[in-house]
mmCIF file of the N, C-alpha and C atoms, coordinates in Angstrom:
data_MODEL
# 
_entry.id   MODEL 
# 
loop_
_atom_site.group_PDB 
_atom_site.id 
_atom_site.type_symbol 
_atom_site.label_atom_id 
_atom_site.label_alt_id 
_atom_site.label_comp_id 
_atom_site.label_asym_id 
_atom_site.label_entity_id 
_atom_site.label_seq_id 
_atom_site.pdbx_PDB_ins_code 
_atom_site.Cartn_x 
_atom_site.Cartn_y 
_atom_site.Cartn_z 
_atom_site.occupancy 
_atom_site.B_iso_or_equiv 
_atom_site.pdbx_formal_charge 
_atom_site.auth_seq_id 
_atom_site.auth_comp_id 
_atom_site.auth_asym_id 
_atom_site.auth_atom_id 
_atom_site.pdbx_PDB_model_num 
ATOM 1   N N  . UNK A 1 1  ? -120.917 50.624 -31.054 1.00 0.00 ? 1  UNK A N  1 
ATOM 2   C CA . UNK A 1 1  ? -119.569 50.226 -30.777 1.00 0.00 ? 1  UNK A CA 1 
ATOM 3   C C  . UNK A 1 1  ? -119.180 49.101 -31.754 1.00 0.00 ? 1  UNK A C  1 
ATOM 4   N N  . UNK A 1 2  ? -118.263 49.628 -32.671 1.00 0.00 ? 2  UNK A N  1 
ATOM 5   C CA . UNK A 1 2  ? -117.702 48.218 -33.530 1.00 0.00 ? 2  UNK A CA 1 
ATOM 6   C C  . UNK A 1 2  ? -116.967 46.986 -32.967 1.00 0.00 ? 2  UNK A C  1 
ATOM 7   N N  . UNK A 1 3  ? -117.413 46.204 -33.714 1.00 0.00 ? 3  UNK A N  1 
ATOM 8   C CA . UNK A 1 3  ? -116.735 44.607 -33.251 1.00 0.00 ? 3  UNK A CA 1 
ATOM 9   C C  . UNK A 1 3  ? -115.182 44.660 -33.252 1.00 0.00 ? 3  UNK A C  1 
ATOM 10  N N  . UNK A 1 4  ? -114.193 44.452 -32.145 1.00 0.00 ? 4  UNK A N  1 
ATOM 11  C CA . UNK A 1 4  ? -112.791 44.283 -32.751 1.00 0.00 ? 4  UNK A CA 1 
ATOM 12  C C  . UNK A 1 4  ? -112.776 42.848 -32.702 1.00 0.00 ? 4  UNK A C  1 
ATOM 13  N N  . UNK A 1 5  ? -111.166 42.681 -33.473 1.00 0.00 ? 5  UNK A N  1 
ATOM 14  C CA . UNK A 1 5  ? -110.768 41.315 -33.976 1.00 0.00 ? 5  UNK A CA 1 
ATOM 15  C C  . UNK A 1 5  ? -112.185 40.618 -34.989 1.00 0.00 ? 5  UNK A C  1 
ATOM 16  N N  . UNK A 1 6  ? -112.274 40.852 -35.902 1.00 0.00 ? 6  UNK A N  1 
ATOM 17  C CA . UNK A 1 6  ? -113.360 40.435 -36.564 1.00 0.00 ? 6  UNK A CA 1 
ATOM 18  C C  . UNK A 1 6  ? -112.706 40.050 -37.917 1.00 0.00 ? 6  UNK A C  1 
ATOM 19  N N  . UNK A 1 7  ? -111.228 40.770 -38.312 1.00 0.00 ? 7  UNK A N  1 
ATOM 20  C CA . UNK A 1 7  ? -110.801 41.161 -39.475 1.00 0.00 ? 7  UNK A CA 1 
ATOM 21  C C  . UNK A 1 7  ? -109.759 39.826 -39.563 1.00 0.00 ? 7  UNK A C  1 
ATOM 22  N N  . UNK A 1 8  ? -109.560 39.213 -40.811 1.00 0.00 ? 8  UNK A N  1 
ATOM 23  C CA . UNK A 1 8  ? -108.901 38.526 -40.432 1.00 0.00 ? 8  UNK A CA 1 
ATOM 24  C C  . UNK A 1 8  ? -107.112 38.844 -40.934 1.00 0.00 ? 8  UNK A C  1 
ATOM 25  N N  . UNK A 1 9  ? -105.893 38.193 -40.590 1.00 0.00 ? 9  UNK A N  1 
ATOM 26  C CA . UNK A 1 9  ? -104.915 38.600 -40.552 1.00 0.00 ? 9  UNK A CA 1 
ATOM 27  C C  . UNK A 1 9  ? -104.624 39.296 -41.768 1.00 0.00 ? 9  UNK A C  1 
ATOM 28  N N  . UNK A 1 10 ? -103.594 40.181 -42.499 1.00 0.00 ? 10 UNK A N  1 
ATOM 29  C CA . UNK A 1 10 ? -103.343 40.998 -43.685 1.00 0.00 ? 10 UNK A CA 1 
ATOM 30  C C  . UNK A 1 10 ? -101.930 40.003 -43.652 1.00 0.00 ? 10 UNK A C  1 
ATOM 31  N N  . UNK A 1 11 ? -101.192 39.946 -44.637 1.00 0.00 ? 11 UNK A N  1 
ATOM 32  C CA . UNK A 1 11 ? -100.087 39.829 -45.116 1.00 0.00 ? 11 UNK A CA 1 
ATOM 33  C C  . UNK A 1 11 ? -99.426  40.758 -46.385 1.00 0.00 ? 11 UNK A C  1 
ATOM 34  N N  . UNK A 1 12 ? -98.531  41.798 -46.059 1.00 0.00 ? 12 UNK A N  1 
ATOM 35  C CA . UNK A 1 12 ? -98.387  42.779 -47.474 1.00 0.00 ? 12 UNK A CA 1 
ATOM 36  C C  . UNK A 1 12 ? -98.013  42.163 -48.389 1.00 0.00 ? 12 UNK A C  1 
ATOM 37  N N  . UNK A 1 13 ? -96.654  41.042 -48.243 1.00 0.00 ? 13 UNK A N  1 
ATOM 38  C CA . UNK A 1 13 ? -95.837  40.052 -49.385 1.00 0.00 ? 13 UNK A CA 1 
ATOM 39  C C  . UNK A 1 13 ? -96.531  38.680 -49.459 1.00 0.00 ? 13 UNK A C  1 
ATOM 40  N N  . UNK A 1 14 ? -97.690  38.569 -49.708 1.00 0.00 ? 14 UNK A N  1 
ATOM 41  C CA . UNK A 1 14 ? -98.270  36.742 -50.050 1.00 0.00 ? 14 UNK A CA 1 
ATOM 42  C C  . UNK A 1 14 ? -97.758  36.495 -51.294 1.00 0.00 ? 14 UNK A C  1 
ATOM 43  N N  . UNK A 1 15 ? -97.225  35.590 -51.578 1.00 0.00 ? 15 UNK A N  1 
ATOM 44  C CA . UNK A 1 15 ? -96.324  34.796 -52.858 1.00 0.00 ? 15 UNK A CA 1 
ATOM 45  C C  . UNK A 1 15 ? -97.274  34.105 -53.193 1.00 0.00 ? 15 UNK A C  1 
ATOM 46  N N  . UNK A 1 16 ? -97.969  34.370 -54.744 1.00 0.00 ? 16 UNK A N  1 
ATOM 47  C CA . UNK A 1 16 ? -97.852  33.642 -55.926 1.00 0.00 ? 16 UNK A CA 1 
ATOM 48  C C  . UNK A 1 16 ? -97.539  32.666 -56.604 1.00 0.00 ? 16 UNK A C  1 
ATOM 49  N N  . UNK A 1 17 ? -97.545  31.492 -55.917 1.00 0.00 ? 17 UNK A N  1 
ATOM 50  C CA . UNK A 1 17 ? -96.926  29.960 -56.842 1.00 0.00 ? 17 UNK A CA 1 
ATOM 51  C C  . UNK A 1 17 ? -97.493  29.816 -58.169 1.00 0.00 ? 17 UNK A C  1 
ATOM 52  N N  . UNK A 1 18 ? -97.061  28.920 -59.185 1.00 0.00 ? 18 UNK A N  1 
ATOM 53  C CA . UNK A 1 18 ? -97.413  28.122 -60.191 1.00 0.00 ? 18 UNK A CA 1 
ATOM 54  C C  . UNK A 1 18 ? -96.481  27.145 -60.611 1.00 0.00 ? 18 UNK A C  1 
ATOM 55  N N  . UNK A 1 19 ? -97.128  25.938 -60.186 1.00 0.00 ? 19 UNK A N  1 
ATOM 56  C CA . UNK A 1 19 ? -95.749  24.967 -60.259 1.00 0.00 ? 19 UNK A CA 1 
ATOM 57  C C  . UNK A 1 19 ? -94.896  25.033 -59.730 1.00 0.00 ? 19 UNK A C  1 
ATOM 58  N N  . UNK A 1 20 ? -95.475  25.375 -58.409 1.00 0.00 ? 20 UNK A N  1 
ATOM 59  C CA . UNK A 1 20 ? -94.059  25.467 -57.380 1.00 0.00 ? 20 UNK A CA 1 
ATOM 60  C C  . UNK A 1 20 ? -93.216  26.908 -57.617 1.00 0.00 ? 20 UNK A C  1 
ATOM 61  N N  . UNK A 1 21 ? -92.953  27.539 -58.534 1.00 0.00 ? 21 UNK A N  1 
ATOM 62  C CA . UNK A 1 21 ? -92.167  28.349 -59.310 1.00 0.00 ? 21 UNK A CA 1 
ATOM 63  C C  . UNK A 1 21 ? -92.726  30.057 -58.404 1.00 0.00 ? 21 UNK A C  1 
ATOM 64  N N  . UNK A 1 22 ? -92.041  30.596 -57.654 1.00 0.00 ? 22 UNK A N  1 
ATOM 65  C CA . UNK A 1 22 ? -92.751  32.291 -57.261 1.00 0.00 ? 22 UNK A CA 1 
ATOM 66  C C  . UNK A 1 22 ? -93.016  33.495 -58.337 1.00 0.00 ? 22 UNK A C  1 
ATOM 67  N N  . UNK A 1 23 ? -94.419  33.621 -58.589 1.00 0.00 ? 23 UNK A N  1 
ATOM 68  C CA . UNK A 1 23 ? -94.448  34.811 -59.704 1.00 0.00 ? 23 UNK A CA 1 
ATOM 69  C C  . UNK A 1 23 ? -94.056  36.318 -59.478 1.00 0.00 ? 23 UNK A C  1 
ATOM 70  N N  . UNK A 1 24 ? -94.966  36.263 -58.023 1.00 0.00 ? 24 UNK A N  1 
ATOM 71  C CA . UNK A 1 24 ? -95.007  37.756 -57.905 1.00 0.00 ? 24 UNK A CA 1 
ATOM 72  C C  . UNK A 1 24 ? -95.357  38.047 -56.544 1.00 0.00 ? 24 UNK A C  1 
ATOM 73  N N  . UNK A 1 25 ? -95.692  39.411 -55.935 1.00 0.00 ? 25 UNK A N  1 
ATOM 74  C CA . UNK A 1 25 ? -95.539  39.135 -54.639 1.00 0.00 ? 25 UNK A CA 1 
ATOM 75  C C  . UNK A 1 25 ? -97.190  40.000 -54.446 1.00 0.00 ? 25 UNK A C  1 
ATOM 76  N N  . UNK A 1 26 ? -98.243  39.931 -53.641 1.00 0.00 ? 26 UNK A N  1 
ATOM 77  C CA . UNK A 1 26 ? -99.431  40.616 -53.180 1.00 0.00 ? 26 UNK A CA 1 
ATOM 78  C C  . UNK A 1 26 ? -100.121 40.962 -52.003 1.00 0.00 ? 26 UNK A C  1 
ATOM 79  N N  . UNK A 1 27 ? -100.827 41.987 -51.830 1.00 0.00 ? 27 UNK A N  1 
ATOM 80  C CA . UNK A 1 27 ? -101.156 41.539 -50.382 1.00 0.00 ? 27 UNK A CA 1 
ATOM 81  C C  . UNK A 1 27 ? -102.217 41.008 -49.923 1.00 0.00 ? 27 UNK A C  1 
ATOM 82  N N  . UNK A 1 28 ? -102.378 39.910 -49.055 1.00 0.00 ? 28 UNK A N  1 
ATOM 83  C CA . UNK A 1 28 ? -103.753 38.939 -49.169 1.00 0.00 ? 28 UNK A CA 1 
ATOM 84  C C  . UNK A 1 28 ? -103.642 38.613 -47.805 1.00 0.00 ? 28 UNK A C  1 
ATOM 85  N N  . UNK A 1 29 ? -104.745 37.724 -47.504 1.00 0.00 ? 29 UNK A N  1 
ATOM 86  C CA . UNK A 1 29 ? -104.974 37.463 -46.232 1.00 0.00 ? 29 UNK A CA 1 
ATOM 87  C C  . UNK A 1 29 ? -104.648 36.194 -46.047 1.00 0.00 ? 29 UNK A C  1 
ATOM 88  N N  . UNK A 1 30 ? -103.918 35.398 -47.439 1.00 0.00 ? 30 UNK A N  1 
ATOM 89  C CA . UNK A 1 30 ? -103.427 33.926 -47.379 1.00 0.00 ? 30 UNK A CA 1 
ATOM 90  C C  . UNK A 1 30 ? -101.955 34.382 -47.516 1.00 0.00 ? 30 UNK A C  1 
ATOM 91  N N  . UNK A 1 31 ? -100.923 33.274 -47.251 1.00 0.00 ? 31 UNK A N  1 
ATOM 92  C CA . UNK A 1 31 ? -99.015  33.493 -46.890 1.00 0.00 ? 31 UNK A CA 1 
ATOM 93  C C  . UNK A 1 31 ? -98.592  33.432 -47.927 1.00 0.00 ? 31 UNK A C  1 
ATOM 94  N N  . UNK A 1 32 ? -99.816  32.007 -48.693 1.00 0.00 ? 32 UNK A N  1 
ATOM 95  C CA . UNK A 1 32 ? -99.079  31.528 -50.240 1.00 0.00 ? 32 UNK A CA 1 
ATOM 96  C C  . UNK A 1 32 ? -100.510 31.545 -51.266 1.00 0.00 ? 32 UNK A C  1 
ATOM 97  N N  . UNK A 1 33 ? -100.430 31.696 -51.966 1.00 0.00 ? 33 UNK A N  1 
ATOM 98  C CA . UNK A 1 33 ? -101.497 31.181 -53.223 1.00 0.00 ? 33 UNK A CA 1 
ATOM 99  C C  . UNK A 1 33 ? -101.218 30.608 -53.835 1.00 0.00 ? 33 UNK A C  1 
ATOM 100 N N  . UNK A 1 34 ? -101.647 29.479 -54.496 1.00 0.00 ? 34 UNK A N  1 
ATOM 101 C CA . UNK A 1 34 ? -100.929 28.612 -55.368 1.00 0.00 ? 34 UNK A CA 1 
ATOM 102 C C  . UNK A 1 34 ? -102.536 28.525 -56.515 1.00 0.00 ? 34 UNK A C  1 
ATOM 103 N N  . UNK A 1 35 ? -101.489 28.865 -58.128 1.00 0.00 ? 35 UNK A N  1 
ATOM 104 C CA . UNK A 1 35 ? -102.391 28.765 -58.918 1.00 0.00 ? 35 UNK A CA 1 
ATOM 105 C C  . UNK A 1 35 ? -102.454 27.894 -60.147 1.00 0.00 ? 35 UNK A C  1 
ATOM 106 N N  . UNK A 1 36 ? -103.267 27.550 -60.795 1.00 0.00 ? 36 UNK A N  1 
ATOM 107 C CA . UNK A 1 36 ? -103.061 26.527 -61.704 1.00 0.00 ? 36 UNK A CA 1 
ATOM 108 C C  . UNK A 1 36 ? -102.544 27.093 -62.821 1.00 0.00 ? 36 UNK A C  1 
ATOM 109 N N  . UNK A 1 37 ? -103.072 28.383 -63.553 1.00 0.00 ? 37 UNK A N  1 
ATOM 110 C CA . UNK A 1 37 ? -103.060 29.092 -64.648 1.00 0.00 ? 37 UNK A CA 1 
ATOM 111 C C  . UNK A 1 37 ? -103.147 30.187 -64.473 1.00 0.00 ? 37 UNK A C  1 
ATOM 112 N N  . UNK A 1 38 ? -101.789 31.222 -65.331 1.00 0.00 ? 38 UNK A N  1 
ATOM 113 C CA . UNK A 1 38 ? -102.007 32.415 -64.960 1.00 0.00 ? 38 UNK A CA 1 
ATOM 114 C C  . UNK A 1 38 ? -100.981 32.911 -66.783 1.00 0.00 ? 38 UNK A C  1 
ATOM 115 N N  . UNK A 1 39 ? -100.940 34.001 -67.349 1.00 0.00 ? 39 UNK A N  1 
ATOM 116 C CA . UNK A 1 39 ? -101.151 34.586 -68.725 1.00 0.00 ? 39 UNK A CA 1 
ATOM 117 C C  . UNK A 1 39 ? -99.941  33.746 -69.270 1.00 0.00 ? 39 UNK A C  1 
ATOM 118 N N  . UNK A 1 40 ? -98.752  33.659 -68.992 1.00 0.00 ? 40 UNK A N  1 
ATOM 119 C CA . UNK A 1 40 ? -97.778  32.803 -69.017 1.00 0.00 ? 40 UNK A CA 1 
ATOM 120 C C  . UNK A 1 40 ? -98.066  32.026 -69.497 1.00 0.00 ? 40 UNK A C  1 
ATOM 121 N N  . UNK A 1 41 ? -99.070  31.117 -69.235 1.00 0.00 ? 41 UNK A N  1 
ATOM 122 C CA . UNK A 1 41 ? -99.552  29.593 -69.680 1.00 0.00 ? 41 UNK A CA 1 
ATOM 123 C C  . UNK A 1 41 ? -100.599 29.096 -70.080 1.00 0.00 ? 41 UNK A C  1 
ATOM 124 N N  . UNK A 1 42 ? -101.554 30.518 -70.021 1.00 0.00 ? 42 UNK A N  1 
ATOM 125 C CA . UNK A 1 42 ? -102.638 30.176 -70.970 1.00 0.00 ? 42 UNK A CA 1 
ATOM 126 C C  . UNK A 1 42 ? -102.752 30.409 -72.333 1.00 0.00 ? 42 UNK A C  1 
ATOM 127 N N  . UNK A 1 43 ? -103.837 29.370 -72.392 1.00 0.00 ? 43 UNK A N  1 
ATOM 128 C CA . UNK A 1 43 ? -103.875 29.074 -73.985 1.00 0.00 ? 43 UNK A CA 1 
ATOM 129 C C  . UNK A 1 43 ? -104.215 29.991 -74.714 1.00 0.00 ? 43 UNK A C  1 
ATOM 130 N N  . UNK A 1 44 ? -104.887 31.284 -74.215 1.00 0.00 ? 44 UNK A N  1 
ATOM 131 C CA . UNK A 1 44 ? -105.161 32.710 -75.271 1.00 0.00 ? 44 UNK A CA 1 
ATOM 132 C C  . UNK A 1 44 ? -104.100 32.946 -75.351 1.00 0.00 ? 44 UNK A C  1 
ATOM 133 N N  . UNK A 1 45 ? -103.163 33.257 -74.287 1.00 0.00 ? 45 UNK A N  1 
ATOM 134 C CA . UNK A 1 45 ? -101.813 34.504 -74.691 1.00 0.00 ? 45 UNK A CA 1 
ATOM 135 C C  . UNK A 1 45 ? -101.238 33.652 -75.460 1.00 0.00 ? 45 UNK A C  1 
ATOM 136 N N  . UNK A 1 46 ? -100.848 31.928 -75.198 1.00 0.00 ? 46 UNK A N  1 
ATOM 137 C CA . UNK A 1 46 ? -99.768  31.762 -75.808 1.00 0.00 ? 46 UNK A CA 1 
ATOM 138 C C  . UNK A 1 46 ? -100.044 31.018 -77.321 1.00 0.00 ? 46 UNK A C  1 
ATOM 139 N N  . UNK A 1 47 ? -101.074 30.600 -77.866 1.00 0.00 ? 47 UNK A N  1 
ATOM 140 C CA . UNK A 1 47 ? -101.503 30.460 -79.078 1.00 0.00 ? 47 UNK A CA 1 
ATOM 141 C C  . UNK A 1 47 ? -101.800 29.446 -79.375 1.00 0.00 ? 47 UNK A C  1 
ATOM 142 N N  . UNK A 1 48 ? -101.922 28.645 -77.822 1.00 0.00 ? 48 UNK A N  1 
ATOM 143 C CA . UNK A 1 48 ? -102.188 26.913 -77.794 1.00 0.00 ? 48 UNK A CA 1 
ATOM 144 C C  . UNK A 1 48 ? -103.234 26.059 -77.925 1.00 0.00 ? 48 UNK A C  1 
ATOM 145 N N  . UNK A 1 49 ? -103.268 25.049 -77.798 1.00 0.00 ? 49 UNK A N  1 
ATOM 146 C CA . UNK A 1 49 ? -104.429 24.397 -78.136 1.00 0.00 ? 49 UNK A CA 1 
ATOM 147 C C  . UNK A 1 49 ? -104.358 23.563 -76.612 1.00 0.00 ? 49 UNK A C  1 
ATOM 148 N N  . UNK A 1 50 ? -104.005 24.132 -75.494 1.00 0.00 ? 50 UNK A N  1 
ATOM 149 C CA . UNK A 1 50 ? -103.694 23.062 -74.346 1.00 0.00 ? 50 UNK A CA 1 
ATOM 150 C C  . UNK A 1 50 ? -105.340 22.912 -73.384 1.00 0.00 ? 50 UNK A C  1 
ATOM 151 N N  . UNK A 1 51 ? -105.769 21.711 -73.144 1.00 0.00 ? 51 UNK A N  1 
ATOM 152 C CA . UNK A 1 51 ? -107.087 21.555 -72.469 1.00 0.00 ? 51 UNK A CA 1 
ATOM 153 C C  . UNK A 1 51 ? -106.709 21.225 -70.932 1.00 0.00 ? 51 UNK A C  1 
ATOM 154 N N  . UNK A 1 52 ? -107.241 21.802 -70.351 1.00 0.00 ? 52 UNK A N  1 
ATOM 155 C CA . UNK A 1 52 ? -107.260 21.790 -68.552 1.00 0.00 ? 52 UNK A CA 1 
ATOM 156 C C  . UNK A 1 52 ? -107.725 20.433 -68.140 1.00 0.00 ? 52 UNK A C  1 
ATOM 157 N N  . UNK A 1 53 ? -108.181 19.560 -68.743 1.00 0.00 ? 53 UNK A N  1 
ATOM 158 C CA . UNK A 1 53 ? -109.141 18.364 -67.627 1.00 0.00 ? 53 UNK A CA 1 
ATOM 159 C C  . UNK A 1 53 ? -108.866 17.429 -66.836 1.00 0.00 ? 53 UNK A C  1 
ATOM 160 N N  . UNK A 1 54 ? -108.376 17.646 -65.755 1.00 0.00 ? 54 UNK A N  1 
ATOM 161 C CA . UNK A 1 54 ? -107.788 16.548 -64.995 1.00 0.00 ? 54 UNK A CA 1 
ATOM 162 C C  . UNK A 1 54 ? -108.604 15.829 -64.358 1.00 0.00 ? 54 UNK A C  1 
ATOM 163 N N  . UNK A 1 55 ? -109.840 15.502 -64.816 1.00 0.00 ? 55 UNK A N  1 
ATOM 164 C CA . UNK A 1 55 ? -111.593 14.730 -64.265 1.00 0.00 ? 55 UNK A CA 1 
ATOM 165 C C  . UNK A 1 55 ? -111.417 13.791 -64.976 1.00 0.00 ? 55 UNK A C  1 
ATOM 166 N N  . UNK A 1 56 ? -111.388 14.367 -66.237 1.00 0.00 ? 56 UNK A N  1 
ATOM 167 C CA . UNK A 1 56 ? -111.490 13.475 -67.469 1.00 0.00 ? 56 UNK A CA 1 
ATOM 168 C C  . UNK A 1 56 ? -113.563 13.552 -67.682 1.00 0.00 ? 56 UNK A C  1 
ATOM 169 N N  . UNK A 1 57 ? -114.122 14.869 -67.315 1.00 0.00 ? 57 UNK A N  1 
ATOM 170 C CA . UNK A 1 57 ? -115.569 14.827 -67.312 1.00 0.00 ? 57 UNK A CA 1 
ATOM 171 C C  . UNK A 1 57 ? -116.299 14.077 -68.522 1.00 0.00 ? 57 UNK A C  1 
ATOM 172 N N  . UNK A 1 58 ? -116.164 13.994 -69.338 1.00 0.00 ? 58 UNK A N  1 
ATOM 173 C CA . UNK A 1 58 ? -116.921 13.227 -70.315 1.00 0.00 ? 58 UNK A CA 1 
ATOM 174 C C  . UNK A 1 58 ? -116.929 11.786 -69.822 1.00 0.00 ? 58 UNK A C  1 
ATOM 175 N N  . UNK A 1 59 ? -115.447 11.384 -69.371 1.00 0.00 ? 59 UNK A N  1 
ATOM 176 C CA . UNK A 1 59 ? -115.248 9.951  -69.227 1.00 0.00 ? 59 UNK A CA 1 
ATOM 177 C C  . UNK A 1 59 ? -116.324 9.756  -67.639 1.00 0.00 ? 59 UNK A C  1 
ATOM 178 N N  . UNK A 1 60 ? -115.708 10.863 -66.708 1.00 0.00 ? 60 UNK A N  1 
ATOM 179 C CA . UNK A 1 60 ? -116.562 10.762 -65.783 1.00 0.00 ? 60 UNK A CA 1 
ATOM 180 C C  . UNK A 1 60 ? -118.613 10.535 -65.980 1.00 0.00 ? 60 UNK A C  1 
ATOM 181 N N  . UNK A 1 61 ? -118.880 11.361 -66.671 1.00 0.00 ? 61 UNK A N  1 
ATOM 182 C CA . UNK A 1 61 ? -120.528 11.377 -66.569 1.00 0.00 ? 61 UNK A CA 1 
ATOM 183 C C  . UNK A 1 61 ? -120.991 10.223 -67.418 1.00 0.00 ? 61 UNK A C  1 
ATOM 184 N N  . UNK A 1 62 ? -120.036 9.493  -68.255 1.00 0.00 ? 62 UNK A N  1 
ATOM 185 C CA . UNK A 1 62 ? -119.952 7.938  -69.093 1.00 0.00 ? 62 UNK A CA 1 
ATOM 186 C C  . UNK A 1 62 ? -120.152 7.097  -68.068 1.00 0.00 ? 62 UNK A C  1 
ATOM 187 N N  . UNK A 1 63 ? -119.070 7.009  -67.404 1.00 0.00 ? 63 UNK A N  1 
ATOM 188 C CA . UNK A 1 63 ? -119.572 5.711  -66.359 1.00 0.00 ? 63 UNK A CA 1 
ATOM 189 C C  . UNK A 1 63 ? -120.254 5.977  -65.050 1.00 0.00 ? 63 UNK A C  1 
ATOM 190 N N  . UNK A 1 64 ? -120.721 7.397  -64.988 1.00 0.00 ? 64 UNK A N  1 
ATOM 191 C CA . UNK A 1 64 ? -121.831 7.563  -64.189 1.00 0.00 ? 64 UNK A CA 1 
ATOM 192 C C  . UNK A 1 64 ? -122.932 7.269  -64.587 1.00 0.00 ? 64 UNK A C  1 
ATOM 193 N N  . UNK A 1 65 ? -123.587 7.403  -65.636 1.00 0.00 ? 65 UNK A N  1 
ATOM 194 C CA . UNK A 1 65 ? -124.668 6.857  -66.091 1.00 0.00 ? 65 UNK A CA 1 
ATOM 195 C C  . UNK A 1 65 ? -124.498 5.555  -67.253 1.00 0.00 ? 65 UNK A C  1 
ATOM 196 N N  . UNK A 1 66 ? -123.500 5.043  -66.881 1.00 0.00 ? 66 UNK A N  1 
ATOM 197 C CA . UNK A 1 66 ? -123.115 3.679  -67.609 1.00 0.00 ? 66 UNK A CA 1 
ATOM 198 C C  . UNK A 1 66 ? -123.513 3.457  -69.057 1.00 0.00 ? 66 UNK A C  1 
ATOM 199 N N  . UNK A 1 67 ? -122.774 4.462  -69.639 1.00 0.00 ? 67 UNK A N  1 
ATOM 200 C CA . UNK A 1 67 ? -122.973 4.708  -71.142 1.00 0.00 ? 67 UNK A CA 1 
ATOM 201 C C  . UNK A 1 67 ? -121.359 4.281  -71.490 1.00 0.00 ? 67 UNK A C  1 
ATOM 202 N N  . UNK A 1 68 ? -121.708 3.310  -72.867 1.00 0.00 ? 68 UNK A N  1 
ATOM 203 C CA . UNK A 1 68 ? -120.692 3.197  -73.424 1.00 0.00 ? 68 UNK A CA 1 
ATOM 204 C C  . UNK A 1 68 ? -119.833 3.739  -74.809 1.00 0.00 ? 68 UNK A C  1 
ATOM 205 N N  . UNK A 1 69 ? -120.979 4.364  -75.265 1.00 0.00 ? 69 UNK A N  1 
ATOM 206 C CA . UNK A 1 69 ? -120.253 5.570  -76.380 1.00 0.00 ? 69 UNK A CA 1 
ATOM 207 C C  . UNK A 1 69 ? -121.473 6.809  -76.432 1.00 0.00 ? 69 UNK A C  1 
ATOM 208 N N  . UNK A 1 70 ? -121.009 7.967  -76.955 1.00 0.00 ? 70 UNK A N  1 
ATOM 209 C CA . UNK A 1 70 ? -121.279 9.327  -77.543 1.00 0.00 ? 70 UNK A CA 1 
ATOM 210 C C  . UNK A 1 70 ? -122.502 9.304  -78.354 1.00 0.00 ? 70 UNK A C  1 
ATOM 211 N N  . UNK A 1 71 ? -122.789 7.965  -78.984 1.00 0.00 ? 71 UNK A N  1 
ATOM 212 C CA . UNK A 1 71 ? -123.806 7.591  -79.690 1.00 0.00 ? 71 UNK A CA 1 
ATOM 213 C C  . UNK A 1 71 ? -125.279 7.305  -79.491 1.00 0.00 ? 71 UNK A C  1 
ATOM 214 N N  . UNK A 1 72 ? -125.251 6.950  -78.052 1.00 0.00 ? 72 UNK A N  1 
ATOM 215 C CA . UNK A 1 72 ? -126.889 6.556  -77.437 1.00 0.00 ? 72 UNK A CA 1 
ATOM 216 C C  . UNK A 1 72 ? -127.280 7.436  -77.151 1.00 0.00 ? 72 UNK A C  1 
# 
């Protein structure tokens, strides 16, 4: 005997954000998706040189191990 209610909710129209902005419409089991990057704005399609890092990881693992330049 299969388990009911196990599945979780469907939505046919879940909206697509980027920047707030609606791309497109899908069907998912979330209302909204919100994405950072999608062909529009990446740097292959559009011929850019744009870098993602909002960590700042280099700077981060610097003053995690309390290094002060690239050099030691």
């Amino acid at each position: 005997m299969p388990k009911s209610d196990i599945h979780p909710q469907w939505f046919e129209d879940s909206q697509i954000l980027c920047d707030g902005k609606p791309l497109c419409l899908i069907g998912s089991t979330k209302r909204e998706l919100q994405i950072d990057i999608w062909l529009a704005n990446h740097s292959f399609y559009t011929n850019s040189q744009i870098l993602v890092d909002s960590e700042g990881r280099v700077d981060k693992f610097m003053k995690k191990y309390r290094l002060n330049s690239i050099d030691q």
